[in-house]
C-alpha positions, 0 to 999 in steps of 0.5 A, a space after each residue: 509928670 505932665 507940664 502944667 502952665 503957670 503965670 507970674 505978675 511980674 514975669 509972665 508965663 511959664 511951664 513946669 513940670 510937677 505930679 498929678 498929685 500938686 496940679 492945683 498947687 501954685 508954683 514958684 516963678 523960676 526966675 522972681 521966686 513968687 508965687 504963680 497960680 496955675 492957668 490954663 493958656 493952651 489946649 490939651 495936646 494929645 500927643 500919646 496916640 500912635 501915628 495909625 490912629 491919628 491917621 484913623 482919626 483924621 479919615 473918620 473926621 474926613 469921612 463922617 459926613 460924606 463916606 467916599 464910594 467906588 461907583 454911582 451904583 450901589 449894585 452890579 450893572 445886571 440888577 434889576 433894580 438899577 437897570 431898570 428890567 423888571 424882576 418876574 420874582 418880585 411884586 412890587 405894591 403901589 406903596 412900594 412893597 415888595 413880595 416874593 411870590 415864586 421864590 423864597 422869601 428868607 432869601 436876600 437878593 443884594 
């Protein structure tokens, strides 16, 4: 059963613990007895998940912006794209296409 927040005129708020099924119901205030109708003062908690999941939610939180890298160069320091040598299997277009002339195109070079 899940605490529901309830608040009285007289006293003030509390918690109680009811069914789903009364969630909307109001309760009687445990010390005047009156009538209190069901008030929602605190954000949900979400205490179910297990300590590895909140820990995955607070890295992709952390990370979603700017993902963390090993290097500043995305490929190997022999790359031809990166080291600035220019690749004799690749042709490069003036809108900076790429064509693969003397090796097979199906292959992938990163």
């Amino acid at each position: 059963m899940p605490p529901y927040e309830y608040l009285c005129a007289r006293c003030g708020p509390f918690t109680q613990m009811r069914s789903m099924a009364e969630y909307d119901l109001p309760a009687g205030c445990p010390q005047c007895a009156s009538e209190a109708p069901r008030v929602i003062l605190t954000a949900p908690n979400c205490s179910t998940l297990s300590a590895q999941a909140r820990i995955a939610h607070a890295t992709n939180e952390r990370s979603a912006n700017a993902p963390r890298r090993l290097s500043t160069q995305p490929h190997s320091a022999g790359c031809s794209c990166c080291s600035g040598r220019t690749n004799r299997m690749v042709r490069k277009g003036k809108g900076g296409s790429k064509s693969f002339p003397n090796s097979r195109p199906w292959m992938i070079c990163h």
